[in-house]
Each structure stands twice: as C-alpha cells, then as structure tokens.
N, C-alpha and C positions, 0 to 999 in steps of 0.2 A: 464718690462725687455727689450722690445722692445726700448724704448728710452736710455736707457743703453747702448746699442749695437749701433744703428745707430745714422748721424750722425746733421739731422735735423726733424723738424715736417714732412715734404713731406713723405720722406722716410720710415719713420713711418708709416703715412695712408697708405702708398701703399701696404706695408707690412702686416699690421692690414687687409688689407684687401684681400690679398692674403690669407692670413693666416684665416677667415674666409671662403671665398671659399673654401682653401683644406677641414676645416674641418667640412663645410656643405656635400662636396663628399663623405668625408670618415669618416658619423657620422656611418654607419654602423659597422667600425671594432672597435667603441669604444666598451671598455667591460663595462657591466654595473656593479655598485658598485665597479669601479675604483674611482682615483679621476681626475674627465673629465677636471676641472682646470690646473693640470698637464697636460696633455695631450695635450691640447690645447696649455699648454706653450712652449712647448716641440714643436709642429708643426710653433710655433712661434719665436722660437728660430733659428730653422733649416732656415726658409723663409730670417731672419734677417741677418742672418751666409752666407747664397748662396748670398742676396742683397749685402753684403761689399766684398763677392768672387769677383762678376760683375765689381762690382764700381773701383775695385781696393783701397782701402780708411782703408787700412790696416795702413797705415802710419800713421793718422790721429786720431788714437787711440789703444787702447790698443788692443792686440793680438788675433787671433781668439783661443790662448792655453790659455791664461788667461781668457777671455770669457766663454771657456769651463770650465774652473775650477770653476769661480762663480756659475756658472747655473747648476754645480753639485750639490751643494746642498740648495737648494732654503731655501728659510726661507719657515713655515709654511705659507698654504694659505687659512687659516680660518679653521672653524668648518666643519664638513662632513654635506656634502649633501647644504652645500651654492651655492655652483654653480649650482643645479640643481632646487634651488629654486628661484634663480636669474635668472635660462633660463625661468621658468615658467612665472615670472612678464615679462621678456624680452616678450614671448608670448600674455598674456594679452595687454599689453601696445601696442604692433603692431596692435591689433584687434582696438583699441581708437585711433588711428592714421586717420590722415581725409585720405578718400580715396584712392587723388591724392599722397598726402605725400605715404602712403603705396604703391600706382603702382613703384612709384621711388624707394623705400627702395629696392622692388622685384628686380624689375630690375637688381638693380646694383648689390643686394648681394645671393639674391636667383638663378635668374639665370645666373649671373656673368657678364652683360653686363657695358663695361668703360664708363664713365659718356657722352662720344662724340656721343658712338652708343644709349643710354638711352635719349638723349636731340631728336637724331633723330627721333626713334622710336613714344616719344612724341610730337616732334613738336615745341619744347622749346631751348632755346639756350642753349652750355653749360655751361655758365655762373647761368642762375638759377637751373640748375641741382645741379649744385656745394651749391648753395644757399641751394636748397630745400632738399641736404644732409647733409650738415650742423645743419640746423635746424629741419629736421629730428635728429639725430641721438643725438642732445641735448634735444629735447623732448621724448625721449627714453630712455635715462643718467634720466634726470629728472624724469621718472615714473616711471622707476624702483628703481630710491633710494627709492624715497615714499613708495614705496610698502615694499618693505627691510625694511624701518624703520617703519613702520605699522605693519609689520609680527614681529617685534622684540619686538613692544611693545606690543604685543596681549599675547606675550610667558609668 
C-alpha cells in the first residue's frame, strides 16, 4: 500500500520504517485478537498520507481523497492469525541472524537509531550500515518465507 501512495523506493523505506518504529512504541495499545495486519496498515498509511503532506507531491499523483477512499476498503489480508505467525518466524529468524547483523537490525529498528548515528555508534561507515541493512533485512524476507512455507506444508 505504501508504494501506492508514495512516490519512489526512498520514500518508501523511510516510511516503512517510520511506520515500524511507531508501531514497536505503540505495540501496547494493539488489542489482541484484532487483526494487527490492519493496524499496522493503517499506521502506515497515516505515516505515507503526513510524508506527501511534507513533500508537497500532491500534484504528482493521485489525491490524498482518492487515496482515502482506496485504503477504505482494503482487500482481504490473508487468513486470521498470519500476521502473528509471520511475527513469530519474524522472531526466530532475528535469533539465527550473525551477531553483528542483529546489533545493526536493533539499532536502527529497535531502538530507532538513523543509519548515520548506527555506523557511528559501531565504528563502521554509513555506507556499510546501508549494506548490512540491506542484507539483513533480505535475510530476514528470506527466513521468514521458508518458515511460512514450512508451516504451510506441515498443515
């Protein structure tokens, strides 16, 4: 939904990753046996809606009332309880992560540090931060499909 709205890759990750931060802050006001999918879309949607506020880049695409009207009603987003099983491999898969991979993942998404202050904190430039989130974050994509489609074929 996120690339719907905005209006390249950049702006995207920035977003995606706003929109992570808010809703590692505020996993406490999720209700449980919602669907957290939603919800997360929804904080994601709002982050994407204030970034083309900022940009001004209203021009450049379709409306932020047409926007609003699409993301009223979403299409279904899978079977109940996938997002909470896909947070779980998300979990494992951070645990099999090499070390250093995982300090950088924290950093940047746990405790919200931008990839400039994360390269300093380590001592690395922010060029391989970039790198090693990258590659993080496809080895991650990557373990968690497996696992999803492991879990599917066990069913």
């Amino acid at each position: 939904m996120v690339l719907a709205i905005l209006p390249d890759f950049s702006a995207v990750d920035d977003v995606l990753q706003e929109t992570f931060l808010t809703v590692s802050r505020k996993a406490a006001d999720f209700l449980p046996d919602t669907n957290f999918a939603a919800w997360a879309g929804t904080v994601a949607r709002l982050h994407a809606l204030d970034w083309r506020r900022k940009q001004g880049r209203w021009a450049n695409g379709l409306s932020e009332a047409v926007i609003e009207r699409l993301c009223a009603h979403p299409a279904a987003l899978g079977e109940p309880g996938h997002a909470d099983r896909e947070l779980a491999a998300l979990g494992q898969c951070l645990a099999e992560l090499a070390p250093q991979a995982r300090r950088v993942i924290e950093l940047r998404y746990r405790e919200g540090h931008k990839p400039a202050e994360v390269a300093r904190r380590l001592g690395w430039t922010a060029e391989a931060i970039y790198v090693a989130l990258s590659r993080s974050r496809a080895a991650l994509r990557s373990c968690v499909d497996r696992r999803m489609s492991l879990e599917g074929a066990s069913r």
